[in-house]
C-alpha positions as a Markdown table, in Angstrom:
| # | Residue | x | y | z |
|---|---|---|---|---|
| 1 | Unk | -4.1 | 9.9 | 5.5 |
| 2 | Unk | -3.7 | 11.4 | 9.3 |
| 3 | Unk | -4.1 | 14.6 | 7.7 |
| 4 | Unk | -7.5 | 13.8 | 5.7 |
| 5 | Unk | -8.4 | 12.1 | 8.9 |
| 6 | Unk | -8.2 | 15.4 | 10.7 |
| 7 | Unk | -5.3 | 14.3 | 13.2 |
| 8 | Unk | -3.2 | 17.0 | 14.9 |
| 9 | Unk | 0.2 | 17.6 | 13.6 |
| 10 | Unk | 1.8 | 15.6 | 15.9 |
| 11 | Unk | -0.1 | 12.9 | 15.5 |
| 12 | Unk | 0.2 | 12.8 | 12.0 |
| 13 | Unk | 4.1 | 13.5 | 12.2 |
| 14 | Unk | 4.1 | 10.7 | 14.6 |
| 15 | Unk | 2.7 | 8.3 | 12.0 |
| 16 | Unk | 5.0 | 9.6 | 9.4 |
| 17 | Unk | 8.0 | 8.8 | 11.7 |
| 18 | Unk | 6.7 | 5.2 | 12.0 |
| 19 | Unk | 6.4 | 5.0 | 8.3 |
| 20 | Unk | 10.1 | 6.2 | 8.2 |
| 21 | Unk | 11.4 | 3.6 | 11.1 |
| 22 | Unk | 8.9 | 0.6 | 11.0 |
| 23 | Unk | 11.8 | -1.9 | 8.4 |
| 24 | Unk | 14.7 | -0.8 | 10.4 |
| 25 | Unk | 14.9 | -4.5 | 12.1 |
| 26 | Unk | 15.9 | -5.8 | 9.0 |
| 27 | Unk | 19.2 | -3.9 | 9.5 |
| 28 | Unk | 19.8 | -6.7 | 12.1 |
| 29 | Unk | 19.1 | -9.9 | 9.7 |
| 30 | Unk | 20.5 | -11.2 | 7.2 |
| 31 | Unk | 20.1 | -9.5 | 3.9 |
| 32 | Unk | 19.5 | -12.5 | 1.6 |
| 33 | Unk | 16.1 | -12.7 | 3.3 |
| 34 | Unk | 15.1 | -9.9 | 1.9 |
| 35 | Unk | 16.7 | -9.4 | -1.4 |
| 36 | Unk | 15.0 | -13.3 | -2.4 |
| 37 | Unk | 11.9 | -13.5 | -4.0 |
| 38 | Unk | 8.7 | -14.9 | -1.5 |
| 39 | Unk | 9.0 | -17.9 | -4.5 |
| 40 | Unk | 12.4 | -19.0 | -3.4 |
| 41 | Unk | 12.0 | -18.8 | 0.6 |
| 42 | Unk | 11.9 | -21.4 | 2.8 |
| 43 | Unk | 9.1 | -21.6 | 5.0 |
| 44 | Unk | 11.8 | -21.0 | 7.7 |
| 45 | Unk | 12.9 | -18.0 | 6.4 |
| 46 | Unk | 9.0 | -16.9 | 5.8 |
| 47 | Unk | 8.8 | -17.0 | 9.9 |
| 48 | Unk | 12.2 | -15.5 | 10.1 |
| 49 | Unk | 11.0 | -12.2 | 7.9 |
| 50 | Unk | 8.0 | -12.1 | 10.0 |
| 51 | Unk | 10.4 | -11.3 | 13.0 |
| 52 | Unk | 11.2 | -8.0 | 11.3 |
| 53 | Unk | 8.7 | -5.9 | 13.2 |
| 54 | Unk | 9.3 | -6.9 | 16.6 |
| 55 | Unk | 13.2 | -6.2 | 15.8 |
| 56 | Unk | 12.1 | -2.9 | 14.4 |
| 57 | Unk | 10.2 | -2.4 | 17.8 |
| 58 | Unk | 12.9 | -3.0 | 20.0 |
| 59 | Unk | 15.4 | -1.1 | 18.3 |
| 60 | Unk | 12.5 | 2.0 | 18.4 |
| 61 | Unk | 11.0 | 1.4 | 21.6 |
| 62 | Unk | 13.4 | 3.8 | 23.7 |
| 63 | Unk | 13.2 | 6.7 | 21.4 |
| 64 | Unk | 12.0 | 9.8 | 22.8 |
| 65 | Unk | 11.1 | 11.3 | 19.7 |
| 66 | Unk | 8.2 | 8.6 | 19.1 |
| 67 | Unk | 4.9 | 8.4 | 21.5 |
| 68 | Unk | 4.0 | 5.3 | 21.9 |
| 69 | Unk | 1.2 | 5.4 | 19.0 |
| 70 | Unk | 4.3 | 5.3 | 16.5 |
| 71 | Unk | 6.4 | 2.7 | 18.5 |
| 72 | Unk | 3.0 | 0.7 | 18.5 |
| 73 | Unk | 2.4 | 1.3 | 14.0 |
| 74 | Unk | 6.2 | 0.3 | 14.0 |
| 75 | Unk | 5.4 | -3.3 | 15.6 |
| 76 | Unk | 1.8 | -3.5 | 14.2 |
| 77 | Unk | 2.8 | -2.6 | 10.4 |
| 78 | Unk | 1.7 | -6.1 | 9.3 |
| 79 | Unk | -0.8 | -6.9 | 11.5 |
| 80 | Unk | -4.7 | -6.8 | 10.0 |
| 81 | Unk | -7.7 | -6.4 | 11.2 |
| 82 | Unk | -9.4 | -10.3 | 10.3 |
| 83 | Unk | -6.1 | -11.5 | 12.5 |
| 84 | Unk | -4.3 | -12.9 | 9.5 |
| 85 | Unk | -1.1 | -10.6 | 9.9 |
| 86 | Unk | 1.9 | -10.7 | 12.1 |
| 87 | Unk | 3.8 | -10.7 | 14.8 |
| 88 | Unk | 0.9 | -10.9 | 16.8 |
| 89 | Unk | -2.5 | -12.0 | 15.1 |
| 90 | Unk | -4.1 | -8.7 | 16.5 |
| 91 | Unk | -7.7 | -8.2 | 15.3 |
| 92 | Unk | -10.0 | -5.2 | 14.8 |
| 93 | Unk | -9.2 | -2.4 | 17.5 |
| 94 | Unk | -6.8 | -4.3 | 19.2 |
| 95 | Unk | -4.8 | -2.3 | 15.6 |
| 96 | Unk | -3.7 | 1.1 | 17.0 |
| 97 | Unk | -5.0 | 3.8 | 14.2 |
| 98 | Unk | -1.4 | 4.3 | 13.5 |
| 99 | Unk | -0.8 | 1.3 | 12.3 |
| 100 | Unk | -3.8 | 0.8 | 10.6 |
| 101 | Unk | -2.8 | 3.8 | 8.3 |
| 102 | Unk | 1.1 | 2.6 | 8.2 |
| 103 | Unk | -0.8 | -1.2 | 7.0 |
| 104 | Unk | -2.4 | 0.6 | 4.2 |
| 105 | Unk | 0.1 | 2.8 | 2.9 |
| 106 | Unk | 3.0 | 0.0 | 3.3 |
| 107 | Unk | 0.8 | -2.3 | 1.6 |
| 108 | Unk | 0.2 | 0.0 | -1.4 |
| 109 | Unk | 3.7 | 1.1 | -1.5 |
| 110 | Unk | 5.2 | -2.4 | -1.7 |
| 111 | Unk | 2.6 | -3.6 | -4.3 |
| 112 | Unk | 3.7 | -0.5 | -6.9 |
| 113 | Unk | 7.4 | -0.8 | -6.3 |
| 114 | Unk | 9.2 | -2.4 | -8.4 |
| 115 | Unk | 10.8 | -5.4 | -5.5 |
| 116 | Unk | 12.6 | -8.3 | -5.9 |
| 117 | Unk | 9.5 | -9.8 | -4.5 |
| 118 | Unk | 6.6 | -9.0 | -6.1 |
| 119 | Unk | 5.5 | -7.9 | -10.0 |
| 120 | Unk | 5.1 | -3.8 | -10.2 |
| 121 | Unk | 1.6 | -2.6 | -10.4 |
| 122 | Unk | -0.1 | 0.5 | -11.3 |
| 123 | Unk | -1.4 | 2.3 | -8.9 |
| 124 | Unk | -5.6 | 2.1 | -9.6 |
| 125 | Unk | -4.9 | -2.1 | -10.2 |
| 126 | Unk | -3.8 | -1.8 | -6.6 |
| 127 | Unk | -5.8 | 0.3 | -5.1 |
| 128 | Unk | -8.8 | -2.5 | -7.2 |
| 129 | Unk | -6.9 | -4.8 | -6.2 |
| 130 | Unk | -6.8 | -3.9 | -2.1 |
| 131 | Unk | -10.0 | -3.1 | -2.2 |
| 132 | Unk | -11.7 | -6.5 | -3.9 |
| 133 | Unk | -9.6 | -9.1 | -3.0 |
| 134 | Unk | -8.5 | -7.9 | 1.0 |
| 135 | Unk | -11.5 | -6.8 | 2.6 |
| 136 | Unk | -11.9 | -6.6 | 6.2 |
| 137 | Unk | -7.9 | -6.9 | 6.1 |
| 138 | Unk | -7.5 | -3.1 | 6.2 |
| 139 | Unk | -9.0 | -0.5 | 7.7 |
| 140 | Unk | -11.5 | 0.9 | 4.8 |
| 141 | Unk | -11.7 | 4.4 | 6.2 |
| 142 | Unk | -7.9 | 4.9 | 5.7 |
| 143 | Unk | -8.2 | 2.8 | 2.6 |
| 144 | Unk | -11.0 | 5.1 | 1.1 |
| 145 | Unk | -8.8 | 8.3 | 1.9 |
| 146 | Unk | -5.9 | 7.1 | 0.1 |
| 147 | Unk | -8.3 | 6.2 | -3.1 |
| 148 | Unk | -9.5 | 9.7 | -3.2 |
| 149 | Unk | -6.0 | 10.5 | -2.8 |
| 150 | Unk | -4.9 | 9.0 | -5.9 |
| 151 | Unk | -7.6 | 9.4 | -7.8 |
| 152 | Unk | -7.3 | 13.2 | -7.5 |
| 153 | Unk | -3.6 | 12.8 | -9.0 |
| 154 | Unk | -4.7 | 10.4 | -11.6 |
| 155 | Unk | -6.5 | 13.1 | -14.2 |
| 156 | Unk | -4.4 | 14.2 | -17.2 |
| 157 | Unk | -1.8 | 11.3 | -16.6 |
| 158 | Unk | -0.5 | 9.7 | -19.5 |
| 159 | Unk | -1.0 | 5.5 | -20.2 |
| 160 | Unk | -0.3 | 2.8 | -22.3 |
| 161 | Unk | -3.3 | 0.2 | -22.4 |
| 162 | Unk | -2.1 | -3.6 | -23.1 |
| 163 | Unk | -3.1 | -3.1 | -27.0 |
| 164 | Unk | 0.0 | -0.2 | -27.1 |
| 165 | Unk | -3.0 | 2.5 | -27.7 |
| 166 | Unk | -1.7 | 5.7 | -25.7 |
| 167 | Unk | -4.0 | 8.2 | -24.3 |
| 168 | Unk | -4.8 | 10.3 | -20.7 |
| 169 | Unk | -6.8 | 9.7 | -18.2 |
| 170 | Unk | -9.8 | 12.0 | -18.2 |
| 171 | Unk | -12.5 | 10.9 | -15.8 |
| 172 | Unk | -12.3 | 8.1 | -12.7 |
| 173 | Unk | -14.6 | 5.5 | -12.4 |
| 174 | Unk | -15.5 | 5.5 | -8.4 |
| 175 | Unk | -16.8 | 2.0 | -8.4 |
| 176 | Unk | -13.6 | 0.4 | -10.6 |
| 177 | Unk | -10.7 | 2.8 | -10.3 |
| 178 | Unk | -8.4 | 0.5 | -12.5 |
| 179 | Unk | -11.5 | 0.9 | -15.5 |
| 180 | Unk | -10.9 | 5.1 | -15.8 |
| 181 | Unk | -12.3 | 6.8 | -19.2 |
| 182 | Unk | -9.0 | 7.3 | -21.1 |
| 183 | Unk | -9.3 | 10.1 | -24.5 |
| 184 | Unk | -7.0 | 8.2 | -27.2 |
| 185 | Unk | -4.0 | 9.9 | -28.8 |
| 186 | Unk | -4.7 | 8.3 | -32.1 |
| 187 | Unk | -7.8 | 10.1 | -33.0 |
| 188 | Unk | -9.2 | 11.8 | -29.9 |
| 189 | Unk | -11.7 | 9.9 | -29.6 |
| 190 | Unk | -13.1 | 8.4 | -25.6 |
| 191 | Unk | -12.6 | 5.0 | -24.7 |
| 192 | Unk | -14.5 | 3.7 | -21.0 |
| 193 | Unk | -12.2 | 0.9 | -20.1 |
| 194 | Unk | -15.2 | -0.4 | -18.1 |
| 195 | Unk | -16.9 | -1.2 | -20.9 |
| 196 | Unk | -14.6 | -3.2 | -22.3 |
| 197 | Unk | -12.8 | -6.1 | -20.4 |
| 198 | Unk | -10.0 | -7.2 | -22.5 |
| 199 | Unk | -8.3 | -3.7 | -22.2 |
| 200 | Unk | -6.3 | -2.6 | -19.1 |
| 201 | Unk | -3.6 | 0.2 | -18.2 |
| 202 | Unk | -0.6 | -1.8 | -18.9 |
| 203 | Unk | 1.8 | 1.5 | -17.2 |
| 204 | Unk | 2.0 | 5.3 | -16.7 |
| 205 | Unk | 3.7 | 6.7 | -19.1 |
């Protein structure tokens, strides 16, 4: 996303670094916080997970390898832009771009992986899903870029729709990125998920 966004390499390597470096504080708490479900914590451990980027922060904040744009994405990871995150409730540009970009792509990463924490999703219902239900939460430049960026990956890929038909991904729908026009093994034939509500990409095959 630093690269799309026309960054110089060492901003963008900066940003990557953060990416890298920005969970290291859990190294210093206690691993059942992390390895539980959100379902099954306490709100008291809730507050003590949101601890995690300040102690990433601190153990970071010395480095001379990172400028102080990637120390800043390493403590901002979780903050958004409406104030809703954490540690600090930052709003709007009080967000270093860093860790606008690190919010997005941590976001997407964590929603697609298959954690103890969360259901696995496909990439496009994310994306939808990022899009729709958290706007003004992330930054929708970096958001955007990252769309694109998927989207460009996304033609020829293989999927299994919720009714077991198999097919691949032949054309993206701009406006609903989960809703793509899929070409059917079963008898070649085109099938625009937008059109037709009750189907979805169940996985990538």
């Amino acid at each position: 996303m630093g690269r799309k966004r026309n960054f110089k390499q060492e901003e963008w390597v900066g940003v990557a670094l953060s990416g890298l470096l920005m969970d290291c504080g859990f190294s210093r708490m206690n691993e059942h916080l992390f390895l539980k479900s959100n379902g099954t914590l306490s709100e008291t451990e809730k507050r003590m997970i949101k601890v995690h980027p300040s102690k990433s922060y601190q153990m970071v904040r010395h480095l001379r390898l990172l400028t102080e744009g990637s120390k800043l994405a390493v403590l901002q990871h979780h903050e958004r832009l409406d104030g809703s995150g954490y540690p600090l409730g930052l709003t709007g540009n009080q967000v270093h771009p860093y860790s606008k970009i690190v919010a997005v792509a941590d976001a997407f990463h964590v929603m697609i992986s298959d954690k103890a924490h969360g259901e696995k999703k496909i990439p496009f219902t994310v994306l939808e899903e990022m899009r729709k239900k958290s706007f003004g939460k992330y930054d929708f430049e970096y958001l955007t870029i990252l769309m694109k960026e998927i989207s460009s990956t996304a033609i020829g890929r293989r999927i299994l729709l919720n009714n077991n038909q198999k097919g691949e991904i032949v054309f993206i729908n701009q406006n609903d990125l989960s809703k793509p026009l899929i070409r059917l093994d079963e008898d070649a034939s085109f099938l625009d998920l937008s059109e037709n509500n009750g189907l979805y990409i169940a996985k990538n095959l």
